[in-house]
N, C-alpha and C positions, 0 to 999 in steps of 0.2 A: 218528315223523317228526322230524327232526333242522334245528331252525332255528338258520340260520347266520348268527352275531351279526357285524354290521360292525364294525371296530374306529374309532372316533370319532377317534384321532388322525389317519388318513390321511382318513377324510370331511372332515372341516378345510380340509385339508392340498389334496385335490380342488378343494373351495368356493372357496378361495385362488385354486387355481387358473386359475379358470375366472374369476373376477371379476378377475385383474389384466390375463387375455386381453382381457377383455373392455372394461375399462378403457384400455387401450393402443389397440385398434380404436377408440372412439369418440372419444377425446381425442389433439393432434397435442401440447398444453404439457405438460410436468411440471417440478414444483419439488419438490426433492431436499429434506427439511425433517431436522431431529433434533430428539429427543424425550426427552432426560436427563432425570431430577428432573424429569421433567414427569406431574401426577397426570392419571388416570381421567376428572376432573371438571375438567381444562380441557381435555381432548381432545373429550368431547363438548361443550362449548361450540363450539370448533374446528368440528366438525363440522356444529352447528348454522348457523352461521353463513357455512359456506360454502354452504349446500343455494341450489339454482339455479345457483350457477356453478362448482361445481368437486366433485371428489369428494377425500376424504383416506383413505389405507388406508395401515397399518402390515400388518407381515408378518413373517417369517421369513425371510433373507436367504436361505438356501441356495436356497429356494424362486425366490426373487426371480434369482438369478443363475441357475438353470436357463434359465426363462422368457426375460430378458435373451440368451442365449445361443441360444434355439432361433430368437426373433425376428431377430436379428442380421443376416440376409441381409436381409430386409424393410424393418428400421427399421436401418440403420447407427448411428445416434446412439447407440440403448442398448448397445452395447459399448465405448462410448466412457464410459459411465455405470457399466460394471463397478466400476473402483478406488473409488466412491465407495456403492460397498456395501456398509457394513461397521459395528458399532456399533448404537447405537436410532435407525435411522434409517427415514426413511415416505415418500411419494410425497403429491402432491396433483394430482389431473390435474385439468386445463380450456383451454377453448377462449377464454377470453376473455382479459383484462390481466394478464399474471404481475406486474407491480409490484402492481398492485391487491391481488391475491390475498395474495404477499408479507410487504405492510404488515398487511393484516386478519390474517394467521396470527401474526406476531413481534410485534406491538404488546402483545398480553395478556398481563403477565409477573405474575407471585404470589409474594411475597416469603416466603423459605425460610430455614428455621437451619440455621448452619454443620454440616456432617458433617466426620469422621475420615478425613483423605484426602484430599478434594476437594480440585481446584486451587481456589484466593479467587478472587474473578471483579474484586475490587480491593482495595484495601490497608482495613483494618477498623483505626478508632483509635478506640477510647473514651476522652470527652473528662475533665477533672479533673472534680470535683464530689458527690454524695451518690450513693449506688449502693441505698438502699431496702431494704440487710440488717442485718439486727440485727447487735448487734456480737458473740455469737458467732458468728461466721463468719471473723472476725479471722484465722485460723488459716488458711484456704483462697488471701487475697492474700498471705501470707508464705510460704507455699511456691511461691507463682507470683512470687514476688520486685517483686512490687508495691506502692508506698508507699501508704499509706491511716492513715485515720486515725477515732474514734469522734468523731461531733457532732452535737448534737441527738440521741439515742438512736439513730443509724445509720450505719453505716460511710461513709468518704471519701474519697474518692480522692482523692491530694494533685495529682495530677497525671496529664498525658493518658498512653494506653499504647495501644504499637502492637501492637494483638492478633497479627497475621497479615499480610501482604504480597501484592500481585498475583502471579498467577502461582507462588503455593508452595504445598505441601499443607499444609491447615487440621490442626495436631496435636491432638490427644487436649486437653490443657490449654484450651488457646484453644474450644476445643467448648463444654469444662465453666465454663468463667467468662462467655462469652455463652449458654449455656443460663440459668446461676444469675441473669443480668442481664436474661432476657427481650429477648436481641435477636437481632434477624433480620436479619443482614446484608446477604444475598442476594438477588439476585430471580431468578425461573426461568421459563424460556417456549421457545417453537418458533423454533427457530434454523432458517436457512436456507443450503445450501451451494452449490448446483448449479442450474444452468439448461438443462431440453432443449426448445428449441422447433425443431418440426419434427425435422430430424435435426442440426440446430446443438447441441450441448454447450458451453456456458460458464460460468464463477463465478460467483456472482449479483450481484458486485460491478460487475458491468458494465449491470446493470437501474440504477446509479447514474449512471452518466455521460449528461452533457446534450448535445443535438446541439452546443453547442461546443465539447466533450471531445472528439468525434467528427471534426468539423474540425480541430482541433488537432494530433490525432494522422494525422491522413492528409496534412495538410503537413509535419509532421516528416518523413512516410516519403519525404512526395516528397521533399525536401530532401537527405536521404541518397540515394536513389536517383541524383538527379542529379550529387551527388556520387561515387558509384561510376562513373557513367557517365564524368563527366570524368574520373577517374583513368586509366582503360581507355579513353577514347578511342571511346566509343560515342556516338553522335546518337542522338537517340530524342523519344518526345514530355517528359519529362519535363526534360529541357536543351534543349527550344526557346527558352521562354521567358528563360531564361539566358542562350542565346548570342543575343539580340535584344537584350537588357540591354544583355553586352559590347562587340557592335557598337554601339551608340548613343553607349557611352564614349568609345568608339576614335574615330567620327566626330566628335563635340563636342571631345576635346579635337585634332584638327586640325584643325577651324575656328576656335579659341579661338589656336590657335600661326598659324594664316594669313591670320586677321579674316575670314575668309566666315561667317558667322552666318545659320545656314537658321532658315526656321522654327520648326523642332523646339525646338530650342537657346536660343529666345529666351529660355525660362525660366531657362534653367543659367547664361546670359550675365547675368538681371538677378541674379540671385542671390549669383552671383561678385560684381559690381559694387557691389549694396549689401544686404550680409547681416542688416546691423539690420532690415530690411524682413521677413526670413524667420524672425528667432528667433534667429540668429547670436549669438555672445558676442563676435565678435572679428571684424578682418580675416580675408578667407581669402588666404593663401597662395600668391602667385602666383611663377611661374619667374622665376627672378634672370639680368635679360637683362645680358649681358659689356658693359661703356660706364661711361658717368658713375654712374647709378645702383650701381652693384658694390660690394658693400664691399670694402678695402683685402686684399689677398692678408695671409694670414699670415707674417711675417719670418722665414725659415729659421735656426734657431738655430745659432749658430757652434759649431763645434767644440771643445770644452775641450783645452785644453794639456797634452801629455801631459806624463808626472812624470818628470824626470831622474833618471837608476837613481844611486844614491848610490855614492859615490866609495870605492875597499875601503881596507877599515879599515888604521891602518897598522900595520906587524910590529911586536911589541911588543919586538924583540931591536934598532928603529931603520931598520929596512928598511922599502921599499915593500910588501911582503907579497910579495914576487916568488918564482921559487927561488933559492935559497942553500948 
């Protein structure tokens, strides 16, 4: 009798399966997290610490974009979440505060040594002063074109040196002089990219903004919008309160040109009158009535004299210069 062996990579691959279904049915949040230079033994910490309110699962993207794709009529959101498939990246689902969550996953960072390669996550200067190697080693900052110097039985840096820069890749050199230094420049943890709540997808940089970002940004749009509208010539609700504005101007300053002062006005009328009262730096500026008041017209400047054309030269033979 011939027993037929499962093959382990597709059971996995199955189990995957069936838990990330399963995952998406029970939970409406997901935060998109990545997981670079991130060890074993701060994922299960991660995971400890989210137990009750959330679940965190890494995977196999190909896996993942299937799934994504068969759900896609169901949940719209996750196909919105495809482009952001791609890389060591993981899922954390729950129902409850994605800020919450968020902060708990990226606050744990574990400080790392530079590798061969890696973008610097910021600029690395080692400062002047004693560096703790014997002074054979002398040999190692002069091919790195680094001044130093023996004091006290220990090499010295004469001065600070900029190992590496944000944003470049850490070289080979710079590795081997902060390995030989014992230092760790880096720190490494669960970054966060993506936000699906419900079928809503957005960057998680908007789990940042406070309801007065929120406001802020919804009068800018009105603002523009009302402006499009007046361009074009449309009324709508967002140039009501604009063309209430302009009317109000329109009647105040011909009350202000014919002395009828309604009530409305009585404000704009003391304000005009006396502006030190309001904050004012200055008189305001009132229409220059034609009378005693006027200042003098400007003197229309006379015309300058035009130039008499010079008289022709005369023949140098005694003539007028005429023909001859």
């Amino acid at each position: 009798m011939e027993v037929k062996v499962e093959n382990k990579t597709k059971v996995r691959k199955v189990v995957y399966w069936k838990r990330l279904n399963q995952y998406l049915d029970e939970y409406k949040n997901i935060l998109v997290i990545g997981a670079d230079f991130v060890g074993s033994n701060q994922m299960n910490q991660t995971r400890i610490m989210l137990r009750g309110k959330g679940k965190l699962l890494m995977g196999k993207n190909t896996i993942i974009r299937k799934v994504f794709r068969e759900r896609a009529e169901k949940q719209p959101g996750l196909e919105a979440l495809l482009p952001a498939v791609y890389g060591n990246i993981g899922f954390v689902f729950t129902n409850g505060d994605l800020n919450e969550l968020r902060k708990m996953v990226t606050d744990k960072k574990v400080p790392a040594a530079a590798k061969v390669g890696v973008i610097a996550q910021c600029d690395v200067v080692i400062p002047a002063g004693p560096t703790g190697l014997d002074p054979g080693q002398t040999n190692f900052f002069q091919v790195l074109n680094i001044g130093s110097k023996i004091a006290k039985g220990s090499i010295e840096m004469t001065q600070a040196t900029t190992v590496t820069q944000k944003g470049v890749r850490v070289s080979s050199s710079a590795v081997a002089l902060l390995n030989k230094l014992n230092i760790k420049p880096f720190a490494y943890g669960i970054t966060t990219s993506y936000v699906m709540e419900g079928n809503a997808v957005y960057p998680v940089s908007v789990l940042d903004m406070k309801p007065s970002d929120l406001v802020n940004k919804f009068v800018w749009a009105a603002n523009q919008l009302a402006s499009l509208s007046y361009a074009l010539g449309e009324a709508n609700l967002v140039t009501l309160a604009h063309g209430f504005g302009k009317a109000f101007k329109l009647c105040a300053a011909v009350g202000l040109e014919s002395g009828y002062i309604f009530d409305e006005m009585k404000i704009v009328k003391e304000m005009i009158d006396n502006p030190d009262k309001f904050g004012g730096g200055g008189a305001v500026a009132a229409p220059v009535v034609a009378g005693a008041g006027a200042p003098p017209a400007a003197k229309k400047p006379e015309p300058e004299p035009e130039e008499e054309e010079a008289a022709p030269a005369a023949s140098m033979f005694g003539g007028d210069g005429g023909d001859y």
